[in-house]
Structure formats: C-alpha cells, structure tokens
N, C-alpha and C positions, 0 to 999 in steps of 0.2 A: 310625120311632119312636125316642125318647129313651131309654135306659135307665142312670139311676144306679148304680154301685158301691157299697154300703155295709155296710163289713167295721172291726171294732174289732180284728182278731186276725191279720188275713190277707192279703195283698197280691193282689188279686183279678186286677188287669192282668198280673200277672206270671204268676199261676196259668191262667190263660182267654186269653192275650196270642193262640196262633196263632187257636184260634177264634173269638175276638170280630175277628180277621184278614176270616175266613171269612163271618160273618152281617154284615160290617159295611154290606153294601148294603141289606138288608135290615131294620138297628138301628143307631142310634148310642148306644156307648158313653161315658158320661161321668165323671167323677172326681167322687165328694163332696165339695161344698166348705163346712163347716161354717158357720152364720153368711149363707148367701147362699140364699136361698128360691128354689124354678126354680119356678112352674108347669105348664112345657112338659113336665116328668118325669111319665110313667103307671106307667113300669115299673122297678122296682130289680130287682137280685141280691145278695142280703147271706150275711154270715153272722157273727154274732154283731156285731150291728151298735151303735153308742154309743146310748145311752137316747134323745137325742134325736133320732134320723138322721133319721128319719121325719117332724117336725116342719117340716123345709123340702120338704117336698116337697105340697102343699097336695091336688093332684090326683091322687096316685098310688092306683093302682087294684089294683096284685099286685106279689107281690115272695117274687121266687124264691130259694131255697133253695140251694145247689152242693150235698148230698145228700139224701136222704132224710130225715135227722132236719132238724124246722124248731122243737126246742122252742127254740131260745138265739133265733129270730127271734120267736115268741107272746112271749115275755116281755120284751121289749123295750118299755118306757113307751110309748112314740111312737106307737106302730101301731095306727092307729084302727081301730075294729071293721067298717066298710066296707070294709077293704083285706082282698083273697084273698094267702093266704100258699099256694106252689105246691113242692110235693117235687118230686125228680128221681126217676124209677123209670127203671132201667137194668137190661133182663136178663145183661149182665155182672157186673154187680155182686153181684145173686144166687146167679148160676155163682160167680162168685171168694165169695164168706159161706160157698155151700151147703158147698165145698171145707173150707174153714179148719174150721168145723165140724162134718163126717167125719172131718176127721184127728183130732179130739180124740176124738170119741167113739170110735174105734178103740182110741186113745192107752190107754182107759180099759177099754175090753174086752180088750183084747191084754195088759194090763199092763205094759206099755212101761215107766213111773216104776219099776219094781220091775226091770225088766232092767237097766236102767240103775246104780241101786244095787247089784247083784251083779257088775257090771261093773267100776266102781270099786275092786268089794273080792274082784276075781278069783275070785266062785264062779261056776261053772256046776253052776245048776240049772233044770231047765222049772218054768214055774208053768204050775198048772191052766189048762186050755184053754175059754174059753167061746164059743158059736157066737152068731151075731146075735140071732137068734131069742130069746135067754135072758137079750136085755139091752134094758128098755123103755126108750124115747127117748120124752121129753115136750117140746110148745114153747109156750113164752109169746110168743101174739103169731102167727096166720095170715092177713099180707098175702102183697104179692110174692114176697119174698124168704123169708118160713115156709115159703110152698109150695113153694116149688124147695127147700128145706132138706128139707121132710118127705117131699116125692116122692123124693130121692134117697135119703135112708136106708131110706126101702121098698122101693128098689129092693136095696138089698145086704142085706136079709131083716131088719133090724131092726123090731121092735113100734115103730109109731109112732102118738102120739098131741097133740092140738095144743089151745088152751085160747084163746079167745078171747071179748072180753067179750059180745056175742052172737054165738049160732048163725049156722053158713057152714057151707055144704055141705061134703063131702068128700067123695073117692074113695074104694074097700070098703078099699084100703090102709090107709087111716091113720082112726082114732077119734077122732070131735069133740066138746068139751067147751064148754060157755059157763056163765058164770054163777060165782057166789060157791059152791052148790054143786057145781058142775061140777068146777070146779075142785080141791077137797079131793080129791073122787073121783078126779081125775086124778093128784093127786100121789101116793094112796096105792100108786100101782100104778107109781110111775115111779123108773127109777134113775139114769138122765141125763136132767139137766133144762137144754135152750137157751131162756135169755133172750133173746127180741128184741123185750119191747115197745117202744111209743114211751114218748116220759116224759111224764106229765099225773099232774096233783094225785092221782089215785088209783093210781098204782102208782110211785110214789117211795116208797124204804123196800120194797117191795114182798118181796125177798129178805132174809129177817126169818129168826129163830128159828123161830118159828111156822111159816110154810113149810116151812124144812128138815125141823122135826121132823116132818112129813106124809109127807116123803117115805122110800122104803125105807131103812132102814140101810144105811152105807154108797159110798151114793150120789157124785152127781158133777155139779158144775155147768158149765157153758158159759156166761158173761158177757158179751156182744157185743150188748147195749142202749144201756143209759145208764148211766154210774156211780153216778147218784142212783138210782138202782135197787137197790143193795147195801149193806145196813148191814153196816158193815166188822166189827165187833166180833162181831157173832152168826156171822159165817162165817168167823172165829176159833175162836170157843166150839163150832162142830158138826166141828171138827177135833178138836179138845179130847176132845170126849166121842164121839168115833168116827161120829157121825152120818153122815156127810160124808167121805171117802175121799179126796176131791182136787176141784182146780176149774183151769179153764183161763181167767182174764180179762183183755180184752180192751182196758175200755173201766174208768176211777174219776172221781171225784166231784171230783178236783183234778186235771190235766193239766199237764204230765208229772206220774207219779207220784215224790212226793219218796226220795230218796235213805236217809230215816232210817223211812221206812212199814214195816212188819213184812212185808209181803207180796213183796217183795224178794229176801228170803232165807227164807221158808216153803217146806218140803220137799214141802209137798202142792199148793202151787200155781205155777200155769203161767203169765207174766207176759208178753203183747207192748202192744208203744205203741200201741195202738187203728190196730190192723192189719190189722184181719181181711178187709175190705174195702174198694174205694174206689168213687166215682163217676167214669166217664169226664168228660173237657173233654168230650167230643163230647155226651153226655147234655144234659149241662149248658146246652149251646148249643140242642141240639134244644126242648131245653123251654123255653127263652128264645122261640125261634121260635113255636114253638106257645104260647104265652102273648101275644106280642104280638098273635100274628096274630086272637085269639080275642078281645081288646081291641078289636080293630078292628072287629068284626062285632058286637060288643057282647056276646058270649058270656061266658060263665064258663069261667074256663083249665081245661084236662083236670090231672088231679094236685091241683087246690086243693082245700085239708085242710076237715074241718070244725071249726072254729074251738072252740067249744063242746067237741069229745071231744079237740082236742088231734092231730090224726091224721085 
C-alpha cells in the first residue's frame, strides 16, 4: 500500500526516515506532490498539513496523525468527512507525560519556586511541610495517557480526581466526574489542576477566569493540552489577585512562544517548548501498519477518533 506524506510544518522523511526504512515492505512511502492528484494513495500521515493536501488524493480512506493530538489535521479544509483520521497511543509516551507531570505537582507541594528564591538571596529557611494526602490533584481529560497520570499520582498518596466529558469507570484510587456539573464540583475541591484535553469547539478557552475562580485559592495549574486551551490574560489576572500560586506550561496558542509574551519572565510560571512528551518513530510506524493493514480487510483502523467529539 501507498502511503502519502502530508506535513505543512515538518519534514516527515527526515523525522520517520529509519522506520519508514523498516515497514517499507510492507508500505510505500510517498512525497506530496502538490498540483498532481494519485488515486492509488488510501493512506497519508500528516501533520498540520496545507488546506488543500487532501484534495489530491481522491481515494484516501485514513490519515494518521505522528501524535496523539489530530486537531491541526480535523481542521484542515480538505479532509472529507468519509476519511478516518487515526491518533498514535504509545504507552511510552504516557510514562514520559505521567513523569513531567509529578515533577510539577511535587514542584508545587514541596515548594521548590520559593527554595529557590531564598537561595538566590542567601536565606535559609524551611517552609511548611505538606504531605501528599493534603494536596488534591484534578485532571481534565481521562484517556491513555490521564490514566497512567492519575494511577501514578495515586500511587505516591496524592487525592486524585479526573473530569471527563462522560462518565468512565475508575478505580477506588481516583474520583470520577463527567458533566458541566461534575465538573464545578470537581474544581471546588482541587488544588492542582492537569490539563490534557483534546482541543474541539467546546473546550477552547476552556482555562477561563471562571474556572480558576472555582478552584481552591491559591492553586496551581499544569498546561500539557493545547494552547487554545488557555486564555492568556485571565491566567495573568488569577496571579494578580492570588487566585492562582503558579502554573507550569507546556504547550501556547502561537509556537515558539514569542520573545516579548509576559509569560517569559512571570515569577510564577514555569515555561518548557512543548516538551513534556513525545511520540516514538516506532509508534508511529506501528500504527501506520495497523492502519493499512485494517484498510485491507476493510475494517476501521484501531485509534480512529470520532470525528464529530474531535477525539
């Protein structure tokens, strides 16, 4: 089977070069070549691909993702409502999120930002000691990667609770919330709160004034969604007024984040290049494989989102 490249951002042969090595018996790799329609193309891999990429390709049937997030691929003009758009789920990936997000919430329990301060200005003093137990962990968002986030902070004694837009079982560890009031209720009771929805039309904006102010004074966010997730200005204003204690993010709304953004030099917040995780090549390829091969049988690929919730 054929499988087109289609990246407006990314050099996809260069990023996937040994493993598309690897499946190439299996799949031929091909170049996007604007302007030239293939029929013979079922399968792309994109990511953030040109408005029209998907225009030349008449027959294509799915078109895989290189991570987990597939919104920059849903919005893409081109992509006709018959084509499955397919995530990569890698339990690596998970492991490496679950990681980046205990060390913040420690970060936030231990008071680390405030050792650090006293350090630069030569005091030694202890600050008050708070145990797991005394610091509620909330998460927006339990797929894959929520559950490996929330099983592990249950395991080192943290109150965890998880919010998703319907009800999904949970283990006695962790408290499940769904729904518009689920959710209120969840915030009232939380002090660290991890984002990791997907992004779709209803939770863009999502990390609002409104939220903050739900949640405990003081508090503390984790950003590792999407950037259009975060109205910049209200998570300004709940530093302002104390709301809000500090925040660790991950991921913003323009990439790289610009040089002149206030968030830069904010004493309360924690800034990496949307690092918190990655997707392996090897994933990536697994699911190329299991996509084509489910193509051929006439199946629907394991991982394809549902179109309609975005996820």
């Amino acid at each position: 089977m054929r499988c087109a490249l289609v990246s407006g951002s990314l050099d996809l042969r260069d990023y996937l070069g040994a493993e598309f090595k690897r499946i190439a018996e299996r799949i031929e790799i091909v170049d996007h070549r604007q302007n030239r329609p293939d029929k013979d193309i079922r399968l792309a891999v994109a990511w953030h691909p040109p408005d029209d990429a998907f225009a030349y390709y008449p027959n294509l049937q799915a078109v895989c993702s290189i991570g987990a997030g597939v919104d920059n691929i849903i919005a893409c003009p081109s992509l006709r409502p018959d084509i499955d758009v397919v995530r990569v789920v890698d339990p690596a990936q998970a492991q490496m999120m679950s990681g980046f997000v205990l060390w913040h919430v420690i970060w936030h329990q231990r008071r680390f930002a405030a050792y650090l301060d006293q350090q630069r200005d030569g005091i030694w003093r202890r600050q008050h000691q708070r145990a797991a137990q005394d610091v509620p962990v909330a998460i927006l968002g339990y797929g894959e990667i929520g559950q490996r986030v929330a099983a592990d902070l249950a395991r080192l004694g943290f109150p965890v609770m998880v919010w998703s837009r319907s009800a999904k079982p949970t283990p006695p560890s962790v408290k499940g919330f769904h729904g518009a009031s689920g959710l209120s209720a969840m915030l009232a009771e939380t002090e660290v709160l991890v984002n990791l929805l997907p992004l779709t039309q209803e939770t863009t904006g999502i990390l609002n004034s409104e939220l903050f102010n739900t949640m405990r004074r003081g508090g503390y966010l984790i950003q590792v969604g999407r950037g259009e997730h975060l109205v910049d200005d209200d998570l300004l204003a709940a530093f302002e007024s104390g709301q809000l204690a500090g925040a660790a993010l991950d991921v913003f709304a323009a990439e790289p984040l610009v040089q002149s953004h206030p968030f830069w030099r904010h004493p309360k917040i924690v800034v990496t290049p949307h690092d918190a995780c990655e997707v392996r090549v090897e994933a990536v390829a697994s699911t190329l494989i299991a996509t084509a091969d489910a193509i051929r049988t006439g199946q629907r690929p394991p991982h394809a989102i549902d179109r309609q919730r975005g996820y």
